[in-house]
Backbone as ProteinMPNN parsed JSONL, in Angstrom:
{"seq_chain_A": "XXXXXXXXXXXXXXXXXXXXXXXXXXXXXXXXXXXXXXXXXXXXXXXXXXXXXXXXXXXXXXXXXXXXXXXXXXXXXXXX", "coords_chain_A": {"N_chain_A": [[0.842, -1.161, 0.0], [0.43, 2.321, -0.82], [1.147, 5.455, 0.698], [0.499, 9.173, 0.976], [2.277, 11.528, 3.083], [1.679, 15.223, 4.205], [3.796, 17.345, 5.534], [4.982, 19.407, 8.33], [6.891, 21.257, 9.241], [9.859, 22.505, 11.779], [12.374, 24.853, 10.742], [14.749, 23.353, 11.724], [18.15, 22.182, 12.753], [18.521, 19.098, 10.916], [16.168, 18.115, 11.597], [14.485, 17.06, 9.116], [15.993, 15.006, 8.696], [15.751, 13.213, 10.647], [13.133, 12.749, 10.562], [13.061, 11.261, 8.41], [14.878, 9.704, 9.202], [13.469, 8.124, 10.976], [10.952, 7.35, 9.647], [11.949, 5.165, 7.771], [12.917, 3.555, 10.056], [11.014, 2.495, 10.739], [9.66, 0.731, 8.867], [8.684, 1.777, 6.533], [9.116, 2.362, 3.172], [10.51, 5.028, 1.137], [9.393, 6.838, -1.402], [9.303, 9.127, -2.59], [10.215, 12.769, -1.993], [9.384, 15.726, -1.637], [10.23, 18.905, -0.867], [9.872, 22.309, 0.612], [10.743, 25.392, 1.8], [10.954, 27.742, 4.275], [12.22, 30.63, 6.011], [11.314, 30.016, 8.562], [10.443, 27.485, 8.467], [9.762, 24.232, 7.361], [7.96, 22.773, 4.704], [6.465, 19.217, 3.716], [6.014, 16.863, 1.649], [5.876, 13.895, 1.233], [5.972, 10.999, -0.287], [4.975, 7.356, 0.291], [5.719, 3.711, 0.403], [4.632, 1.252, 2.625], [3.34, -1.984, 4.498], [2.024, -1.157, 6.888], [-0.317, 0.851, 8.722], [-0.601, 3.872, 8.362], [-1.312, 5.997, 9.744], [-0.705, 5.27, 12.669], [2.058, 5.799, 11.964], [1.853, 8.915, 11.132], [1.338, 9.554, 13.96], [3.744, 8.916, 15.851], [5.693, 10.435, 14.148], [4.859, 12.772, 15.247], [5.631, 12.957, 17.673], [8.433, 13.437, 17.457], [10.262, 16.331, 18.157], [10.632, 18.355, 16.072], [8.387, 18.293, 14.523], [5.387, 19.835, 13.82], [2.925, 19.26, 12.338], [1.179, 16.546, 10.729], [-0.022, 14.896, 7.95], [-2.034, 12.986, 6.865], [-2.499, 12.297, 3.191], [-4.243, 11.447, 0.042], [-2.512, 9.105, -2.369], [-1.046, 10.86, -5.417], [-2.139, 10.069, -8.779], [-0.372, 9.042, -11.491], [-0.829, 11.024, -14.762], [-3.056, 11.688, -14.158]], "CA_chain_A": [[0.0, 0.0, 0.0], [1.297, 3.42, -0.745], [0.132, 6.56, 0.977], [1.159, 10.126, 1.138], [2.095, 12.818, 3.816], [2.342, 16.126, 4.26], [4.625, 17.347, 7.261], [5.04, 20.875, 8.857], [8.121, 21.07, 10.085], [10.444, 23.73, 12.685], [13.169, 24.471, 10.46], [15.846, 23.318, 12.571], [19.07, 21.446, 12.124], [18.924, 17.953, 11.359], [14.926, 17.745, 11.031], [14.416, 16.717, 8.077], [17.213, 13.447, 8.281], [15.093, 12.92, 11.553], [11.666, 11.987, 9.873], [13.072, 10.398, 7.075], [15.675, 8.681, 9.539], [12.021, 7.823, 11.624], [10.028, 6.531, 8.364], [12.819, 4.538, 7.575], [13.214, 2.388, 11.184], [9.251, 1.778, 11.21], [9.163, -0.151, 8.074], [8.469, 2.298, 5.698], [9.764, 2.745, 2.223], [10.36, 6.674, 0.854], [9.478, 6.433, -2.855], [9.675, 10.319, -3.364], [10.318, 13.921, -1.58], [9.564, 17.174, -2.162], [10.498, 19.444, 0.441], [10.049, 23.546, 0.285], [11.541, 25.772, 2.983], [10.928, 29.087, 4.324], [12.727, 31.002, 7.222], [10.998, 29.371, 10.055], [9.513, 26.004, 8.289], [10.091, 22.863, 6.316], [6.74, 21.984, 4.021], [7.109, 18.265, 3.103], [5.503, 15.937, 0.77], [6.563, 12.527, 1.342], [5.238, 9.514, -0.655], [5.555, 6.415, 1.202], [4.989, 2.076, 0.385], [4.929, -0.067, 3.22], [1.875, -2.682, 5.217], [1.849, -0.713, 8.008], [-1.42, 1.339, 8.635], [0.134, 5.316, 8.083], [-2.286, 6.924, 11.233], [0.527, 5.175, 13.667], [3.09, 6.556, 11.51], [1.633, 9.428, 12.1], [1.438, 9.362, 15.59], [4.708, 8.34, 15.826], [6.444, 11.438, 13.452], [4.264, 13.953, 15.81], [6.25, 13.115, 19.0], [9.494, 14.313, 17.452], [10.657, 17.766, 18.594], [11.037, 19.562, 15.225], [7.59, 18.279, 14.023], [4.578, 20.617, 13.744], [1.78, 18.74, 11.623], [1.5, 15.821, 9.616], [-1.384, 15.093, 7.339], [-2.097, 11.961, 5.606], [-3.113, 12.539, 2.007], [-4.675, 10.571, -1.187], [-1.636, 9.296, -3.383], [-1.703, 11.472, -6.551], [-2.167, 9.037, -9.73], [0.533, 9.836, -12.889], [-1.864, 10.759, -15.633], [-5.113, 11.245, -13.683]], "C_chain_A": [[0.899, 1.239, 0.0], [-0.004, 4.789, -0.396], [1.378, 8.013, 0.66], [1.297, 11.047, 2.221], [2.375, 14.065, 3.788], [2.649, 16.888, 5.651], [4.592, 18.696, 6.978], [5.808, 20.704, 9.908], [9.107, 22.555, 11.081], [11.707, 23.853, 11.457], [14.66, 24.518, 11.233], [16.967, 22.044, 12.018], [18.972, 19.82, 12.368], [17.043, 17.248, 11.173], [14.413, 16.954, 10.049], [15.078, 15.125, 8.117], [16.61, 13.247, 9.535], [13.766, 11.971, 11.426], [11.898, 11.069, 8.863], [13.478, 9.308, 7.571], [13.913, 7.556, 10.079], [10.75, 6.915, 10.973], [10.717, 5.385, 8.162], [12.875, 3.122, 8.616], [11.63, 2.145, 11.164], [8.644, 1.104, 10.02], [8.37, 0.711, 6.792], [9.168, 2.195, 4.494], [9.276, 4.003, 1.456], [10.198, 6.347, -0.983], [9.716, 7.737, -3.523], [9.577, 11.342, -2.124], [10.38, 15.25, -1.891], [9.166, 18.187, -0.339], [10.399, 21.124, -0.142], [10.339, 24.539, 1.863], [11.211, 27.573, 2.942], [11.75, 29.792, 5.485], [12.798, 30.23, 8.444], [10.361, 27.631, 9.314], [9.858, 25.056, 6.93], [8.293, 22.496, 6.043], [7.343, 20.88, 3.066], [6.206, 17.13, 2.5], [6.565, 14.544, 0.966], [5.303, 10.676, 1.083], [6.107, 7.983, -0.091], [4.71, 5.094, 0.623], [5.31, 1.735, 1.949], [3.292, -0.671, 3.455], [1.188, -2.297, 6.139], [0.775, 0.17, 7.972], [-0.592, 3.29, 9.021], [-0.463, 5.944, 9.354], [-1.075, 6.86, 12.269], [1.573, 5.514, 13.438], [3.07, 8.533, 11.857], [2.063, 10.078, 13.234], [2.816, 9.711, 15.717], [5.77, 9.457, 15.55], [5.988, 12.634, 14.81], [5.558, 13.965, 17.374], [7.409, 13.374, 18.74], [9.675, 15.798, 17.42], [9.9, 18.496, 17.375], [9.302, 19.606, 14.573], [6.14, 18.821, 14.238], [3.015, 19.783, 13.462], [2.059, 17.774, 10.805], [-0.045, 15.428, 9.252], [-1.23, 13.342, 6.543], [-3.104, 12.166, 4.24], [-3.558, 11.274, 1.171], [-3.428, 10.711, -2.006], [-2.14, 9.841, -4.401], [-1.253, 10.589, -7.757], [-1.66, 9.664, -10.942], [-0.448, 9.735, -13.925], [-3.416, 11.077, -15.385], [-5.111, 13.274, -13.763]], "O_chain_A": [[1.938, 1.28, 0.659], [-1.141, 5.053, -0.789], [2.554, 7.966, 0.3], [0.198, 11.558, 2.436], [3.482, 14.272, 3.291], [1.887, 16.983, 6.613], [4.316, 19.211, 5.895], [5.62, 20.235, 11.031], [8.718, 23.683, 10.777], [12.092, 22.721, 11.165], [15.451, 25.46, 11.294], [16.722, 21.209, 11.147], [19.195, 19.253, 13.438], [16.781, 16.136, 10.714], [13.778, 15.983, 10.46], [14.532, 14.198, 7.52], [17.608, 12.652, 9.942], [13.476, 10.901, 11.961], [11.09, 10.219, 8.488], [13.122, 8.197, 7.176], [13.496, 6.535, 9.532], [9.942, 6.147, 11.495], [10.043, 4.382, 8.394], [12.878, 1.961, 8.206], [11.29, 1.257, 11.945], [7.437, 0.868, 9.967], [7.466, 0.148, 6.175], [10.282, 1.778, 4.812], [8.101, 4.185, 1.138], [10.978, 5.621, -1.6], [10.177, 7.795, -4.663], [8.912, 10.928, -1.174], [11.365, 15.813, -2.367], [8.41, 18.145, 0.632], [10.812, 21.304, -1.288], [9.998, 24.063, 2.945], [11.222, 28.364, 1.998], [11.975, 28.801, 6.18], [13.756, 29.881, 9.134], [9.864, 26.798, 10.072], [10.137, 25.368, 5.772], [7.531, 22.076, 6.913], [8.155, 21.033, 2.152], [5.649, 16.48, 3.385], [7.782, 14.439, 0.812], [4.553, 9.899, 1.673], [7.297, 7.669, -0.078], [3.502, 5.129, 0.387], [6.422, 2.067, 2.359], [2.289, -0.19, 2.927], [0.068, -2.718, 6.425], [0.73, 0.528, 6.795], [-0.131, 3.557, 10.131], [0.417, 6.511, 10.001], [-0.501, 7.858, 12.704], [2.347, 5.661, 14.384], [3.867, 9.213, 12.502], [2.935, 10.932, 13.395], [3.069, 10.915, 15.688], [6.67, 9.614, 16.375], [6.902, 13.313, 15.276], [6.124, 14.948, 17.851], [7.971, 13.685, 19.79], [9.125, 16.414, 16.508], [8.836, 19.099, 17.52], [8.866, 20.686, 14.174], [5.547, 18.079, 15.021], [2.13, 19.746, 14.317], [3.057, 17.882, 10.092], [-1.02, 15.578, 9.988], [-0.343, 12.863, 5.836], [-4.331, 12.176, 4.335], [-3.261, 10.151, 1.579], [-3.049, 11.813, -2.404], [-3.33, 9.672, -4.67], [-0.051, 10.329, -7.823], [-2.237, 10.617, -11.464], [-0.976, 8.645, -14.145], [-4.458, 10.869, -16.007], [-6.151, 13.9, -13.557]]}, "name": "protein", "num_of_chains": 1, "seq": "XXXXXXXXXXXXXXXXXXXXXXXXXXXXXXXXXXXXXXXXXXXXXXXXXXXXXXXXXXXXXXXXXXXXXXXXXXXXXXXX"}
């Protein structure tokens, strides 16, 4: 199953290789990233495969420091 999120992040050092490191140890696989950055904030698109049910992922991203919001989205379909 592949889902998508979008994160709202602090931009602070190391953030970023935090969530990904975080997706990464919980059985995720990153299939794409788009990241955009402003003064104070990391906006992040992150398409994700694994079996795991994404809500506890989630969960899970929220209790690190740097992280603000995370959203689970509808993958967007190439062509549609």
């Amino acid at each position: 199953m592949s889902c998508c999120l979008e994160l709202a992040l602090d931009r602070a050092e190391g953030a970023l290789l935090r969530v990904l490191g975080t997706i990464e140890r919980r059985g995720w696989n990153v299939l794409s990233v788009n990241a955009a950055s402003t003064a104070q904030a990391y906006a992040v698109n992150v398409t994700l495969e694994g079996e795991r049910d994404p809500e506890i992922l989630c969960r899970q991203l929220l209790r690190l420091v740097d992280v603000r919001e995370v959203t689970v989205v509808e993958p967007k379909v190439a062509g549609a």
